[in-house]
C-alpha positions, 0 to 999 in steps of 0.5 A: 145242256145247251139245246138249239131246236130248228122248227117251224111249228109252235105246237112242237116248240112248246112240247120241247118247252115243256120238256126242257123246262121239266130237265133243266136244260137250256133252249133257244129255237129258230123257226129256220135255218137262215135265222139259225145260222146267223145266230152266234148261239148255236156255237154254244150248243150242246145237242141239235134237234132240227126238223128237216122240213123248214121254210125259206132256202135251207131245209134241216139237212142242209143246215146240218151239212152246213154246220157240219162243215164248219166243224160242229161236232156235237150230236145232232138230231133229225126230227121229220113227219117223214120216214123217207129212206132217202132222207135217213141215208142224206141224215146219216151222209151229213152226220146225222146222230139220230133220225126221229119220226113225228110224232115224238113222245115226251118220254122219248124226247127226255131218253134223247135228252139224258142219252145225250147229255154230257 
């Protein structure tokens, strides 16, 4: 499975790493979602996972609106520190798959991974 990670923090990058790594699936990470949206390989994604707090002008949910818009379809997964309900009801607006609060286990990032899995 191709897997496309928007976040800005290296400890949590090297987590997915690691679980990827032990799943078998592909990742290409961005530290925001500017850099995302000007890659050509997040057309090739399989499953989304962004972190909503991201430096520079556009946060996860906005990047995900923005795919969103342009057709994307597949699942795509909110990772965020914060339980907001605000955030959960813009997560769900925009199509949001699945909203996950940090910390997030190494078990329960492989149960999203083979939950989504095709």
């Amino acid at each position: 499975m191709n897997i496309v990670y928007v976040e800005d923090d290296p400890t949590n990058i090297l987590l997915l790493e690691r679980v990827t790594n032990s799943t078998g699936d592909a990742l290409v990470t961005f530290t925001d979602a500017e850099s995302a949206l000007e890659s050509d390989t997040i057309w090739d994604a399989d499953l989304f996972l962004v972190d909503i707090h991201l430096p520079g002008d556009l946060n996860g949910l906005d990047l995900a609106d923005i795919l969103r818009s342009n057709g994307v379809n597949v699942p795509m997964v909110m990772i965020t520190a914060y339980d907001l309900p605000d955030y959960i009801a813009r997560c769900r607006e925009i199509g949001g798959n699945l909203y996950l609060v940090k910390p997030v286990s190494v078990s329960e990032l492989v149960e999203v991974l083979n939950d989504y899995r095709q």
